[in-house]
Steps between C-alpha positions, in 0.01 A plus 500: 500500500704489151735872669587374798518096426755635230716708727607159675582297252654184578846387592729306700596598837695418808501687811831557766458807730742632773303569803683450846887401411381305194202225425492268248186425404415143332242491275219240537506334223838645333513765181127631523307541175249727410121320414216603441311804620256496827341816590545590894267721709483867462726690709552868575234531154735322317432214298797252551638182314769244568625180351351166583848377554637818782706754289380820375630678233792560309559819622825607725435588861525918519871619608464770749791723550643626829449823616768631815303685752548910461817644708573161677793592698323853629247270630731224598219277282800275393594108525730327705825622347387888481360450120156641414179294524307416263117374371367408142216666422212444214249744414116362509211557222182530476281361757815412746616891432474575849532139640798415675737164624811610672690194523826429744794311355574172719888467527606376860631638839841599615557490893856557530771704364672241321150370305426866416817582360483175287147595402586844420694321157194377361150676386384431829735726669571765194355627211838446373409178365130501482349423144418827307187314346290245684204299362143598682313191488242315691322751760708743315410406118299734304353239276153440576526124423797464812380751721098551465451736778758734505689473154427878408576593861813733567724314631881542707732267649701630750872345505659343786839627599512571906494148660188578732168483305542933465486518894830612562633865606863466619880451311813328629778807346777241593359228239369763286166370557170719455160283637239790365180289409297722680614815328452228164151462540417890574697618206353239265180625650522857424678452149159277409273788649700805326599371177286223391134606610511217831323788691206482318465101532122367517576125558832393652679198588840449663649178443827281546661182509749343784695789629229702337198322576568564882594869367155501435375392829688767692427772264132414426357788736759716381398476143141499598556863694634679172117412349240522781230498281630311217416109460888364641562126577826309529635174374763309698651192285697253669567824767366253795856388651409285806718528820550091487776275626724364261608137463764557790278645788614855376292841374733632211228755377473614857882553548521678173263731581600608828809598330374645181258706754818643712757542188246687294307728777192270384300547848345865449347440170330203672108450612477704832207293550655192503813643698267507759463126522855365369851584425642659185558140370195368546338852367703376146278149438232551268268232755504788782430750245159426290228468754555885601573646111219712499472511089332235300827208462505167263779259565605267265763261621566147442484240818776352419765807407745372313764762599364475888556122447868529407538757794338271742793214366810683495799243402676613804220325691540191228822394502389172361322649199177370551295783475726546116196397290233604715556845495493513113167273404282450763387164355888378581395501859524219728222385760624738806598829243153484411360501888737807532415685197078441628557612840633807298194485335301470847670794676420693194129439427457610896648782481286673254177343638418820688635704130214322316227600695457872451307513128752798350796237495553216265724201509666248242684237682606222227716165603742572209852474568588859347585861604321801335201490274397757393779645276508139321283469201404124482431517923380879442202400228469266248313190413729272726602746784447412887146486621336457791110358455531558131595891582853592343720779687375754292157462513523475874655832534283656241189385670629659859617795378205576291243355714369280316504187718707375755788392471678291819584194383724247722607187273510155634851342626757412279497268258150557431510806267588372154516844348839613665772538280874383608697820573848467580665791721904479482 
């Protein structure tokens, strides 16, 4: 193995990735050092290594730059504040040539005027002030050693900028608002298919996290129609928001979606199918969702959410602060926080009981206190990331998507999984 054990060659490393506002993640067991080697299972016919100790190799994640969608305006394919939309896209090789992840951007929700024009001052709302470079790691790594499965894969993120998970088709002229997800996600589309050989995908999977993970939910069958015959399967990470009741009696995710739905046009880009049964709103919630996606669907989603979790204990329902530590470490929680945070855990679990039962879909439900896995490195794959009966996140989604086992694995309650790490989402 003398090649490839000396392309990762040993170093120090700590890891801090921005995922949904930002996360800080702690390391175990502080700075990480590289050990000795231990050889891994093959994976995608590819021979893979890693530490003893959890950390890689020395080398930099890629920086992939953005690309604006062709003739934005023409197509009205622009952000919140009228600027064109964007995706990062990196070219695949050999094997993975004509192997695909699209992968949606997480990035939040904007329901009224006043959030969206605050929004539209950040890289969430214009591609203003999104980063020219961003690092592809975890799902999107193209290092065998982090990403066995689909490191040679080609690979796009698709940015966030409209405030609606791309479901949007409407503008507000008076705030200079545009909400043109919709028109987003086609353009992206056929800029992929035109220009960078999309149309000719074999295997595809269309991913996201948060804001993008239930992007990936409603656009699943979408995605899947573009490639009839082609293999197509979608990954939703930390995309299942629950329609729960906060600490106060109240349903903030319900509220802001009812208005998010009205301010942005959301409702005709929604399931007919399930506007048959419920209301626009209700047609937004990943839980009424999954049971009729018709493609192949994996979700990934920890049971106890930490950015659900702060939603569910807004101060303004805490005026005594006791919910303050909480909300930030999960292990700070008192007797009756806990009892809350499980019946979170409850309502969840049954929801996706029916999800689990068809054999196409998978399921990794974890009791870490985290939001959005996949993107991560150290929760993503390493020697020390999340796992659920021994099975990291990785392996669990390689072994759906490629069939090579099954893959719907439910952990035990909190605090019984000892291989969660403490994520911290300000």
């Amino acid at each position: 193995c003398e090649p490839l054990c000396a392309s990762f060659e040993m170093k120090k490393l700590l890891w801090s990735l921005t995922v949904f506002g930002v996360i800080l993640i702690l390391p175990v067991n502080g700075v990480l050092e590289f050990d000795k080697m231990e050889r891994l299972p093959d994976f995608n016919g590819t021979n893979v290594y890693q530490t003893e100790n959890n950390v890689y190799s020395k080398a930099k994640p890629t920086m992939v730059e953005l690309t604006f969608v062709k003739n934005p305006v023409e197509r009205s394919a622009v952000c919140l504040d009228g600027s064109p939309s964007g995706y990062h896209f990196h070219p695949g090789s050999g094997s993975g040539a004509k192997n695909w992840i699209v992968q949606f951007e997480g990035g939040g929700w904007c329901g009224t005027i006043e959030d969206c024009v605050n929004m539209k001052k950040t890289s969430h709302g214009s591609s203003k002030y999104m980063e020219k470079q961003i690092p592809f790691t975890g799902i999107l790594s193209d290092k065998a050693a982090e990403n066995p499965d689909f490191y040679n894969w080609n690979k796009v993120k698709v940015r966030s900028c409209d405030g609606g998970s791309l479901m949007g088709d409407n503008e507000n002229k008076d705030a200079k608002l545009q909400f043109r997800g919709k028109r987003i996600w086609t353009a992206v589309m056929v800029d992929l298919m035109t220009f960078n050989g999309l149309r000719e995908a074999k295997q595809a999977l269309l991913s996201g996290c948060s804001t993008g993970g239930l992007a990936a939910i409603l656009y699943c069958d979408n995605f899947k129609w573009y490639y009839p015959k082609g293999k197509v399967k979608c990954l939703s990470d930390a995309g299942l928001f629950l329609d729960a009741t906060d600490v106060a009696g109240d349903r903030p995710l319900r509220n802001l979606y009812r208005d998010l739905i009205q301010l942005q046009s959301v409702t005709t880009q929604l399931s007919n199918e399930c506007l048959k049964r419920l209301n626009p709103t209700s047609c937004f919630f990943a839980q009424n969702l999954i049971n009729q996606v018709n493609t192949s669907l994996f979700i990934l989603n920890a049971a106890y959410d930490s950015w659900q979790a702060k939603s569910l204990t807004p101060k303004s329902a805490d005026p005594n602060g006791s919910w303050s530590d909480c909300r930030l470490n999960i292990a700070k929680c008192n007797a009756s926080q806990i009892k809350f945070l499980q019946g979170f855990r409850t309502h969840m679990v049954n929801l996706i009981s029916g999800f689990t039962k068809p054999s196409k879909n998978g399921v990794f439900i974890n009791s870490c206190f985290t939001h959005c896995q996949t993107e991560n490195q150290d929760t993503w794959y390493s020697k020390n990331s999340p796992a659920v009966k021994n099975k990291r996140i990785a392996v669990a989604v390689g072994d759906w998507y490629f069939e090579r086992r099954g893959a719907k694995l439910i952990d035990c309650a909190y605090p019984c999984d000892k291989t969660c790490r403490n994520e911290v989402v300000e």
